[in-house]
N, C-alpha and C positions, 0 to 999 in steps of 0.2 A: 360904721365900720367896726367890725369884732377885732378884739384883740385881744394879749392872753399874758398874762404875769407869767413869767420861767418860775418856779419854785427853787429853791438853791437845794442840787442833789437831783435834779431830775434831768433827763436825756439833752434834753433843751438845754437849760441851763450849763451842763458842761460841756456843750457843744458850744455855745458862745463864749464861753469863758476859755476854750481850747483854741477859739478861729481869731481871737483875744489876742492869746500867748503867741500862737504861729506871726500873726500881722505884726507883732514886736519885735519877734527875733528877726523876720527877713525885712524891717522896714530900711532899713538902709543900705543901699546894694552900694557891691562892693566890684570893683572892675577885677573880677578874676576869676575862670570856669569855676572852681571849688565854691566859691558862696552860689554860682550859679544851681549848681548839680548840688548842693546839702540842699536847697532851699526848696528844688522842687523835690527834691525826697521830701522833704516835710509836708508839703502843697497832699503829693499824691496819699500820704501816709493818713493823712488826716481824713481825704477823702477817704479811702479804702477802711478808716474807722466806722464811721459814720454814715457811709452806702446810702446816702438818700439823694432825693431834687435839690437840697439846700446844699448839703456838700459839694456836689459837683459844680454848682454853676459859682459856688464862692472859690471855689480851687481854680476853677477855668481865671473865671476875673483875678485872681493873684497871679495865677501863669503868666496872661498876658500882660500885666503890669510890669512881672520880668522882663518877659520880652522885648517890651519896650523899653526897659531899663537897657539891656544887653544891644538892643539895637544904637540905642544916644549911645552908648560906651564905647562903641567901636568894632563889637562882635558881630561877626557874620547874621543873617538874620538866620532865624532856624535853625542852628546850630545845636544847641543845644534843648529846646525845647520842644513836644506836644503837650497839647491840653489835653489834662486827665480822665482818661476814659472809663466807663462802664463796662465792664464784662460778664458775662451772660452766664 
């Protein structure tokens, strides 16, 4: 199987060290729409940096971690969330 050292400074690299930082600040959810709605702004922001197949589907899988957060919490389901789309 191939596989590929990040260089530190290259696109790579501070893309994992970005999806890093993001996974730390929203790792503990918090029962209240405001950490809901900052966190998918970060989710989609990050995607919409990054525009690629890796962004999207690690933003999707954080969404729905939410979601599922917000669901156990006692939030309506859907309420507050979609998974981050592509636009054309």
């Amino acid at each position: 199987m191939a596989s590929k050292k990040f260089e530190k400074g290259t696109m790579e690299w501070k893309f994992f060290s970005e999806l890093w930082q993001l996974s730390q600040s929203i790792w503990v959810p918090e029962n209240n729409d405001e950490y809901y709605e900052k966190s998918l702004a970060k989710i989609k922001e990050f995607d919409k940096k990054y525009n690629t197949p890796y962004s999207k589907h690690f933003s999707i899988a954080l969404t729905k971690t939410l979601n599922d957060f917000s669901i156990n919490a006692g939030f309506e389901e859907g309420k507050i969330y979609d998974e981050p789309r592509r636009t054309a």
